[in-house]
N, C-alpha and C positions, 0 to 999 in steps of 0.2 A: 909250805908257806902259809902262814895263817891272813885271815882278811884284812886285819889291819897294816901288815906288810905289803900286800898285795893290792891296796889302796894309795897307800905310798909309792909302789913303785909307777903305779899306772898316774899319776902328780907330778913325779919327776921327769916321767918322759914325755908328759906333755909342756911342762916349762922348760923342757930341753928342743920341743919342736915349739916353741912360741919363739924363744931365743933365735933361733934360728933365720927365723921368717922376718921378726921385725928388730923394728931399730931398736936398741940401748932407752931406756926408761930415763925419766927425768929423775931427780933424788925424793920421789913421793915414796911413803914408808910401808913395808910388804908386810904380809902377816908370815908367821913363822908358818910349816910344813904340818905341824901337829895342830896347828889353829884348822886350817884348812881343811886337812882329815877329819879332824871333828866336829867341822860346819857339817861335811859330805857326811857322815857318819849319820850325824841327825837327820838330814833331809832324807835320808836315804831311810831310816826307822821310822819317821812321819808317813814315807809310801809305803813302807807295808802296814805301820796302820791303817793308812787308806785305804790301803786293798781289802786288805782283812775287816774292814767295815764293811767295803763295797758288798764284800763275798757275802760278810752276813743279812744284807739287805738282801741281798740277791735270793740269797737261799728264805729269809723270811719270806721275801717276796714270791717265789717259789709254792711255800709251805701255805700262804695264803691263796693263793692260786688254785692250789688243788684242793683248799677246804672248799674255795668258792664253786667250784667246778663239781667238789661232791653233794655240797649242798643244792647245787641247782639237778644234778642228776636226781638227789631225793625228792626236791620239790616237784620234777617233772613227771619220776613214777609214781607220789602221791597223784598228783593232778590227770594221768593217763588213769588211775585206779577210780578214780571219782567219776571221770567219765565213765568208763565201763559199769561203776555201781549204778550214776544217772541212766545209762543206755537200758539198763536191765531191767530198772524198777518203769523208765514209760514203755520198753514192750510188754510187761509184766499188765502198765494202765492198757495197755491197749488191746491184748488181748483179753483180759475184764471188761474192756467197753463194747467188744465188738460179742462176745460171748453175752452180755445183757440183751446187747443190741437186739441180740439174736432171738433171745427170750423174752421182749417186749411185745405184746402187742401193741396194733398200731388204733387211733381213732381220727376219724375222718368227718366232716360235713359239709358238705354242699350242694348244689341244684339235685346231685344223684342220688341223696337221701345220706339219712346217716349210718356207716359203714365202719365196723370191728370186725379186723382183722389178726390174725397167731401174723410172728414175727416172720415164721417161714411159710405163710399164705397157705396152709392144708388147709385152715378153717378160717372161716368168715361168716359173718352175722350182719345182713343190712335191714335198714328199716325203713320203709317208705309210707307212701300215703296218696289217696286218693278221695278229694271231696268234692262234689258237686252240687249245688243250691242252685235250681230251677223257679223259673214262674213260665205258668204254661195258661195261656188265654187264650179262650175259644172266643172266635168273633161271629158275629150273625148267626149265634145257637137260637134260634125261635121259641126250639122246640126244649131248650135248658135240657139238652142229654150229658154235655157234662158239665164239670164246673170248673171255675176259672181258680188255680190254686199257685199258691209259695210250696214246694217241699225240697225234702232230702233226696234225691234223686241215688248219689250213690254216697258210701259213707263206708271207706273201705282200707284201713289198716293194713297193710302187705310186710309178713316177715320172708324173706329171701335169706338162703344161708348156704354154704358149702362144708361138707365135714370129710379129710382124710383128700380133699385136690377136687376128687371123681367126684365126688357127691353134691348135685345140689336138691336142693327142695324150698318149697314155696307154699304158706299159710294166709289165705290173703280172705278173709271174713266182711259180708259186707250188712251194714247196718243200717241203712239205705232204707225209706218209705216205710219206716217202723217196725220194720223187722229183721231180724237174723237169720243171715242162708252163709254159710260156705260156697263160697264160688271156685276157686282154687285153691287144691291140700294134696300134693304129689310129691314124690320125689324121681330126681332124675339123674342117669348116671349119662356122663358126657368126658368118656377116656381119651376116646376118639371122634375129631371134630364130622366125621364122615359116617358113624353110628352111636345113635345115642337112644338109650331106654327111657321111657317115660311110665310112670306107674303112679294111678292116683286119679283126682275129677280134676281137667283142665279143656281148655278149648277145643272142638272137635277139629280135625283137619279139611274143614268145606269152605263156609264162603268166605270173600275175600277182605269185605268191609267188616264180616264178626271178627276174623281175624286182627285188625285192625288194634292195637292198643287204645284203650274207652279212653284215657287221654287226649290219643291220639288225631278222634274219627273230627272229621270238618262240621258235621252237623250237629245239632241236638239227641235226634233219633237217628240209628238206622233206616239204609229204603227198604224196600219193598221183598227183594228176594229176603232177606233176613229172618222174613217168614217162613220160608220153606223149607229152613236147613236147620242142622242141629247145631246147638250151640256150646253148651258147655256140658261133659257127660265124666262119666266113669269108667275108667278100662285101662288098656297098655300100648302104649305106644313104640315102633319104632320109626325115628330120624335119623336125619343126616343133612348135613352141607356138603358138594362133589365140586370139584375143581373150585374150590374158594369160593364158594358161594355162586356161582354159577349155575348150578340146579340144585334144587333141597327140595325134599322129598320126607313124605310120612304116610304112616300106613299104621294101622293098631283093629284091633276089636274091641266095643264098648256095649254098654249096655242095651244104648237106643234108644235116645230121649225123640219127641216127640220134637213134629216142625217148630221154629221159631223157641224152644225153649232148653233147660237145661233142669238135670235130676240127679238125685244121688242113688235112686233103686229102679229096680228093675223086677215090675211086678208076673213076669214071662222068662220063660226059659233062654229063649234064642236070641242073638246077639245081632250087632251090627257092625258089617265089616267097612270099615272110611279107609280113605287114601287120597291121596295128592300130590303132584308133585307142581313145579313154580321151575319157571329159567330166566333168567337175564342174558338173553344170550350176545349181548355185547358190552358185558360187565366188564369186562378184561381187553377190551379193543380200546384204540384212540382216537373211535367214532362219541366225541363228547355228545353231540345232542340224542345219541341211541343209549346211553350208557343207562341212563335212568327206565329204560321197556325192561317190563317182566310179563308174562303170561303163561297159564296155566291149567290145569282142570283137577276137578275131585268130583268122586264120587263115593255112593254107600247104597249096602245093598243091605238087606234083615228079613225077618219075619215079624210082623208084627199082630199079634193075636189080642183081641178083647172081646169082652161080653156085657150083658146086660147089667152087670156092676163094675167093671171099670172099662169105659169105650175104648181108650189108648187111642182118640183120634184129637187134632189139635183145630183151637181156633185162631184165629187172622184177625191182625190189628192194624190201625192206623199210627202214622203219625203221633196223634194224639193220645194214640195208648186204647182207642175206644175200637168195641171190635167189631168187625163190618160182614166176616162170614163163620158162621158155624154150621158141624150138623147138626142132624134132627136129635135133640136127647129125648123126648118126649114119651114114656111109655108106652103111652095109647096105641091100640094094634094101629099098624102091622110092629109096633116098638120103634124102641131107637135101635141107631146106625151105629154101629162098632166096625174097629177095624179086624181085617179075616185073611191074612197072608201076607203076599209078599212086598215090600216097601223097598222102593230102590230113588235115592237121590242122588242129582249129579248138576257138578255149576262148573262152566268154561270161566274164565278170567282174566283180566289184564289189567294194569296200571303203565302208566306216560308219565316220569317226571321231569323237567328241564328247565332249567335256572326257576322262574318263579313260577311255573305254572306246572299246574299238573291235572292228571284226566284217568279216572277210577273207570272202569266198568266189569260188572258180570250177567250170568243169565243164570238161572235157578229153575229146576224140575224137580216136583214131587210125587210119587204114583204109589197108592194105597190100594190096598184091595180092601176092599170096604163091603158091610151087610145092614142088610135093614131088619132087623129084632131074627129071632131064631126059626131057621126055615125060609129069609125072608128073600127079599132081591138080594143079588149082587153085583157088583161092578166094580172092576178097573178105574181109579179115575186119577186125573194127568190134572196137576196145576205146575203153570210155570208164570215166573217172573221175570225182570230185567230192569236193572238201572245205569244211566251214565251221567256222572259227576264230575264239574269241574273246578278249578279252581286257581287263581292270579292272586300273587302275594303282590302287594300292592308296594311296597315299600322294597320290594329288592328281595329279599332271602330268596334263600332255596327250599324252593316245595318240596314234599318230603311223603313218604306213605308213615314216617314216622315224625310224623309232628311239623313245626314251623321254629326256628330256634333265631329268636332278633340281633339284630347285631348290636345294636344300640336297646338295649334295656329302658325303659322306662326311667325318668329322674336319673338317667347316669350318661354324665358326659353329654347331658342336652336332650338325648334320644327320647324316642318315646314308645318306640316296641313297632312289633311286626303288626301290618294288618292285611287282611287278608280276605277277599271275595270270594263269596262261594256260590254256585247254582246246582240243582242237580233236576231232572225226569225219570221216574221210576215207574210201574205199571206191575199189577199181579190178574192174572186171569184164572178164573175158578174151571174146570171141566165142565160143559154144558150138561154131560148126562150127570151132574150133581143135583139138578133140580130137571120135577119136585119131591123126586125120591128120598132123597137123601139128604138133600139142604132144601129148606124153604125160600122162595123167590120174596115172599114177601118180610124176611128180616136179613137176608144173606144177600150180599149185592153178590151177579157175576164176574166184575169188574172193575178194577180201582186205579186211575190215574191219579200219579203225585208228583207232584213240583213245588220245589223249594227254591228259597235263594237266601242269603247270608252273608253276616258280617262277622268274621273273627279279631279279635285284639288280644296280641301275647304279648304281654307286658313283658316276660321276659319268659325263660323258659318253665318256670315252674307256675305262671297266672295268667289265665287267660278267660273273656270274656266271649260269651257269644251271644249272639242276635239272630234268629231266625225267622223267617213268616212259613207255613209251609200249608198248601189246601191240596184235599187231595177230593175229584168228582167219584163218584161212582155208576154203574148200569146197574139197573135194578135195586134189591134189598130195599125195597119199601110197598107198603101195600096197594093193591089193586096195579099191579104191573110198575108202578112209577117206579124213582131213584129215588135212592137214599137220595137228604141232605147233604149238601156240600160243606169237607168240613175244613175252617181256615184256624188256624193257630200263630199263634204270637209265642215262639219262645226265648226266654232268654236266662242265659247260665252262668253264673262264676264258679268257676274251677283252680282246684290249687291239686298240683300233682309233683310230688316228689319222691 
């Protein structure tokens, strides 16, 4: 049966179940069987064109779908490829910046001086400085022994550097009262914070206020013991800091410069052996007002040998620089006094610091074997000193054995810097069996008291001003038994130290 038959037949047997079901028609006029079919025929070839559109949209719709779907997968592995190109090229910037990083040096300045350093710190080069401009006025001089003067007190350029971590060393030349000395030129190896080598001229290991940083010290001069100890010399040193700085300790051999002064030669064979050690022994407790006590001792023992051309014995100053005991230099028999053996120095120590106040003291012994011209006298002779110093910051800081640091600078933020009182009584005793053997009674006093008192102002940590009055009496050292003149001084200092 073909479809046009089989369209028919399914027409007729539905006008056969219409017939059936309802009534009889009016006489309205019917379309023939083949009209009917071939209404159905078309409707029926309009849905499958319908379809057959449908389909094709569908499958377009399809075919578009998955271009869109491949294009967006292309776009996404581009744009996953770009990130990975961008990831690559900044670690690429970044291990380039940190590998520059690395091989920059660094430059630095401020209060510490200025400071070049290698990007991985083996080496470093700082540069500081130390200036001092004095006026130093003698009051009630009668007798005009010295003169009232402006100078360069110190004038002292300090190169500091570290080479390979271990290595440091220090150049530090002072230009000071119109001339050129090397005061410090060593180097020092410091692997370990508990021993370290020193090799070079730097400050000897004795008293406690030469030790002092010149910056640092509260007065214009040094007191009294300062005389009797060595100051800055040539030799090797070993240090160390023990439990964090809780005891530190030094010990070396040097040349063997002469009381109160410092040298680069050494016109004798034999040497001078120093040592000292220093404790804070409640550095590390949470006893705050002990924490600032240290105390300590040094000593130094030599040979020290001279003769009729170089005495190798030292003279004794004041305050004011002027000198109040020597020996006899005087050729005329029996000759002069040179030194003839063994030389043994030693100073006990302490400092007290707590919030603003602080309190310096030590005691100094010098003993020389001493001769008068050749064949002559000899003698043993014992001089000791002692000074105790104090000091109230006036404005709050904390005292300090290293310096005074304001909180309030000078023109900043209002402030006006630290200031700071100072007092100190010092005392040096000559040996009695000194005279008239050996020192003359009538230009060498036996004995010298000094008292000072003072005014400091730190502008901030690199300027500071100071003020002092300082007279020191004497027993004897003037002719026909009297005393030296009494001598009073006016000093006063600006300092820049960085």
């Amino acid at each position: 049966m073909n479809a046009r038959n089989s369209v028919a037949a399914i027409l007729v047997a539905g006008l056969v179940a219409t017939n059936l079901h309802l009534p009889a028609q009016t006489n309205a006029p019917a379309k023939s069987l083949d009209e009917r079919i071939e209404t159905l025929e078309k409707e029926l070839q309009d849905l499958k064109q319908q379809r057959e559109q449908d389909r094709q949209a569908a499958e377009k719709l399809k075919q578009q779908r998955q271009a869109d779907q491949q294009a967006t997968q292309k776009k996404a592995e581009e744009t996953q490829l770009q990130i990975q190109t961008l990831s690559q090229q900044l670690q690429q910037e970044k291990e380039t910046t940190e590998k520059l990083t690395k091989q920059t040096p660094t430059v630095t300045a401020g209060p510490g001086g200025f400071i070049f350093k290698s990007a991985d710190e083996e080496f470093a080069l700082r540069l500081h400085g130390l200036i001092q401009v004095d006026g130093r006025f003698y009051l009630d001089d009668k007798a005009d022994a010295a003169k009232d003067t402006f100078l360069l007190r110190k004038i002292r350029p300090i190169i500091d550097g570290t080479v390979y971590k271990d290595f440091d060393f220090r150049f530090m030349p002072d230009f000071g009262g119109g001339s050129a000395v090397i005061q410090d030129s060593y180097v020092n190896w410091a692997h370990w914070p508990e021993l370290k080598l020193r090799i070079g001229k730097f400050k000897s290991p004795m008293g406690l206020e030469a030790l002092q940083e010149d910056a640092a010290t509260e007065f214009a001069e040094r007191a009294l013991p300062f005389d009797l100890l060595p100051f800055r010399d040539v030799g090797v040193q070993l240090s160390g800091d023990l439990w964090g700085g809780v005891v530190t300790y030094a010990a070396g051999v040097f040349n063997g410069v002469l009381d109160g002064s410092s040298g680069d030669l050494d016109n004798g064979d034999d040497k001078d052996y120093e040592g000292r050690i220093f404790a804070h022994p409640f550095r590390k407790t949470d006893i705050g007002p002990l924490k600032g006590f240290g105390f300590g001792i040094a000593g130094a023992i030599g040979d020290q040998f001279g003769g009729t051309s170089a005495l190798n014995l030292p003279t004794y100053k004041t305050m004011g620089q002027q000198t109040f005991f020597s020996y006899i230099t005087s050729t005329n028999a029996p000759g002069a006094v040179f030194s003839n053996g063994r030389r043994t120095r030693w100073s006990p120590q302490a400092y007290y610091y707590w919030g603003p106040v602080g309190l310096l003291g030590e005691y100094a012994v010098s003993e020389q074997e001493v001769q008068r011209g050749v064949g002559g006298s000899t003698a043993r002779l014992r001089h000791d000193a002692w000074q105790v110093a104090g000091s109230v910051v006036l404005t709050g800081e904390q005292a300090s054995y290293k310096g005074v640091t304001p909180k309030l600078p000078f023109f900043v933020n209002g402030g006006w810097g630290a200031l700071e009182l100072v007092g100190r009584f010092s005392q040096l005793s000559i040996d009695s069996d000194a005279f008239p053997t050996f020192a003359s009674p009538a230009t060498s006093a036996r004995r010298a008291y000094e008292w000072s008192v003072g005014f400091n102002w730190y502008l901030n940590k690199n300027i500071k001003f100071v003020f002092d009055y300082d007279q020191t009496d004497f027993d004897g050292g003037a002719a026909g038994g009297g005393d030296r003149p009494t001598e009073k001084v006016l000093f006063g200092r600006a300092q820049v130290a960085f």
